[in-house]
Backbone as JSON Lines, residues from 0, in Angstrom:
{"i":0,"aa":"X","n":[59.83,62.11,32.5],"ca":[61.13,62.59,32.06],"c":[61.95,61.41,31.58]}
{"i":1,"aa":"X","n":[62.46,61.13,30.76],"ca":[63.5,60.42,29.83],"c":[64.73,60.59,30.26]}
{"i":2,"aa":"X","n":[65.17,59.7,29.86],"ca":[66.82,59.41,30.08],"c":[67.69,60.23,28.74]}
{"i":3,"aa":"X","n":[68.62,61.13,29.04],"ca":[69.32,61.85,28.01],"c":[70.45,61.19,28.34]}
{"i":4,"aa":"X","n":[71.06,59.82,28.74],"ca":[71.6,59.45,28.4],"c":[72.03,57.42,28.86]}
{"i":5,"aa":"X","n":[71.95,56.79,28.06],"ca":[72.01,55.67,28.51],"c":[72.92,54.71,29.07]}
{"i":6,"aa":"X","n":[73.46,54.51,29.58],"ca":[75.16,53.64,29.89],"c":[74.55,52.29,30.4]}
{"i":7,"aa":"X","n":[75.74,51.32,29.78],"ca":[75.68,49.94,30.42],"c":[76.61,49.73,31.22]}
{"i":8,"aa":"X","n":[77.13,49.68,32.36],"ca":[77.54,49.5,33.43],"c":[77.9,48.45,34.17]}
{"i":9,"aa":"X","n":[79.14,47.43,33.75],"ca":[79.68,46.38,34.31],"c":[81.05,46.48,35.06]}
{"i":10,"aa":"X","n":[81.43,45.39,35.84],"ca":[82.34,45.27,36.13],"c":[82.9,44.07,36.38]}
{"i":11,"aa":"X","n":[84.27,44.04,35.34],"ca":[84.79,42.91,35.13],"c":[86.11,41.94,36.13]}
{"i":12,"aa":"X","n":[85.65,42.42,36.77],"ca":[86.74,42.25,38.27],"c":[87.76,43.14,38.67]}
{"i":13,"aa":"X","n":[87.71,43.85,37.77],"ca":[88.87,44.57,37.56],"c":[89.03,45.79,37.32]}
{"i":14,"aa":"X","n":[88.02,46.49,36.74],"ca":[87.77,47.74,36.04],"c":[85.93,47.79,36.15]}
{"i":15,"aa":"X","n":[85.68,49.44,36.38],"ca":[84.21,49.69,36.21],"c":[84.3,49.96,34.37]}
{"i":16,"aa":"X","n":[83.12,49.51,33.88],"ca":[83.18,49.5,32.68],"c":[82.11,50.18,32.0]}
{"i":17,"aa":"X","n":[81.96,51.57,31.13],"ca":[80.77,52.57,31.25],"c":[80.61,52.29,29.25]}
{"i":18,"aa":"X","n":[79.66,51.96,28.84],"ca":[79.48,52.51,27.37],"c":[78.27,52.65,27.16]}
{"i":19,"aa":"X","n":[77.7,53.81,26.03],"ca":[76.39,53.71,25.62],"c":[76.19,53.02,23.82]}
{"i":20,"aa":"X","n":[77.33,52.12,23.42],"ca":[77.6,51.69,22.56],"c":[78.4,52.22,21.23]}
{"i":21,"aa":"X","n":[78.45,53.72,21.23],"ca":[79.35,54.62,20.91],"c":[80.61,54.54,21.54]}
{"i":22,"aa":"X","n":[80.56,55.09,22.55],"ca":[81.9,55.64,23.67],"c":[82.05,54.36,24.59]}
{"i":23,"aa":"X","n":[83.82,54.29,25.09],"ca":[83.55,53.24,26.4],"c":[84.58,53.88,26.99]}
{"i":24,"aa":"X","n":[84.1,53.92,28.85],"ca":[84.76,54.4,29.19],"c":[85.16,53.43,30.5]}
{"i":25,"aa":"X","n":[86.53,53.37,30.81],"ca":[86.58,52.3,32.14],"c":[87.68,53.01,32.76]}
{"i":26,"aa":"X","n":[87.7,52.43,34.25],"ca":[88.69,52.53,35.44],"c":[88.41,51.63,36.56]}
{"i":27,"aa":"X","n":[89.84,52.23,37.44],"ca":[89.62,51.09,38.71],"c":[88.78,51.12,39.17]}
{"i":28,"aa":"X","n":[88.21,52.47,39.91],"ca":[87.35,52.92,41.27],"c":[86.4,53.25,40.07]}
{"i":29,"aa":"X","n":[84.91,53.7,40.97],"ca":[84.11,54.17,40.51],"c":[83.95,55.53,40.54]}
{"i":30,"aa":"X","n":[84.74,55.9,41.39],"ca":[85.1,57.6,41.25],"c":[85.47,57.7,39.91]}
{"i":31,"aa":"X","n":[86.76,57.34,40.01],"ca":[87.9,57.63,38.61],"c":[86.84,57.33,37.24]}
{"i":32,"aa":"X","n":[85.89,56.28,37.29],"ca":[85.19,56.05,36.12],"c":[84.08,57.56,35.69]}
{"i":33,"aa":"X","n":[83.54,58.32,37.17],"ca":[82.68,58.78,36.92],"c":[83.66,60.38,36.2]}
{"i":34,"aa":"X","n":[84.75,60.55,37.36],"ca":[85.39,61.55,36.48],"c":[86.12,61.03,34.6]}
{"i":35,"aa":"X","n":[86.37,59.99,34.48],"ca":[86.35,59.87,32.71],"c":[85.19,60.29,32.31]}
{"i":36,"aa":"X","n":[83.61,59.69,32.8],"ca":[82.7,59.9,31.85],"c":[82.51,61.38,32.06]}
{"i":37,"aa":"X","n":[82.39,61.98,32.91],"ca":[82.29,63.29,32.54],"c":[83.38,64.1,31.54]}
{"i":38,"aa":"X","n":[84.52,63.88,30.95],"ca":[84.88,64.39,30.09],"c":[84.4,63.53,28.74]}
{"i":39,"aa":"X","n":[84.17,62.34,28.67],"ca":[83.15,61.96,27.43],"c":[81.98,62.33,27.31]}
{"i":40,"aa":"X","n":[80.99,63.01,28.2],"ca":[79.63,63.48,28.28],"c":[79.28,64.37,29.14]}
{"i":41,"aa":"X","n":[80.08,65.39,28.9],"ca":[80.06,66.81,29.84],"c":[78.62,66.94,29.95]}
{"i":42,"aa":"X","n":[77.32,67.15,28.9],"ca":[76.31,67.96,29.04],"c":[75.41,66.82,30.32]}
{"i":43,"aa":"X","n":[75.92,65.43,30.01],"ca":[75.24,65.08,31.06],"c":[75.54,64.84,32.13]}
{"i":44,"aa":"X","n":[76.55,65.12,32.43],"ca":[77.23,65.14,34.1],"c":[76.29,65.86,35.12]}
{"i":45,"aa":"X","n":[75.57,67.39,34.69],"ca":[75.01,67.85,35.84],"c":[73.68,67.04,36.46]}
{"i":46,"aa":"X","n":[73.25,65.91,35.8],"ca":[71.86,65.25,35.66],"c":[72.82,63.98,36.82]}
{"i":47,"aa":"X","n":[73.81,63.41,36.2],"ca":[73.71,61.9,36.84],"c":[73.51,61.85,38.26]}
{"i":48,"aa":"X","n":[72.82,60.75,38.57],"ca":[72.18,60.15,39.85],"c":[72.88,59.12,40.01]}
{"i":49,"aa":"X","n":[74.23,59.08,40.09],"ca":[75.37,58.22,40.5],"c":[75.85,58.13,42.27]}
């Protein structure tokens, strides 16, 4: 099974930092980051293993 979707995933001291080179999405917590990416990539929210 393949990845339907790819993210690079840093953090700059300051902010979690999510892009798949298209979209970027960041916040403080890693909660708050995971609720942004799910409104940038609804179809893959039910999949992530976060």
């Amino acid at each position: 099974m393949g990845a339907d979707l790819e993210l690079r995933l840093v953090h700059d001291g300051q902010r979690w930092i999510a892009s798949d080179g298209k979209l970027t999405a960041s916040d403080r917590t890693h909660g708050e980051l995971k609720q942004n990416l799910k409104k940038l990539w609804p179809a893959a929210a039910p999949t992530w293993n976060v």
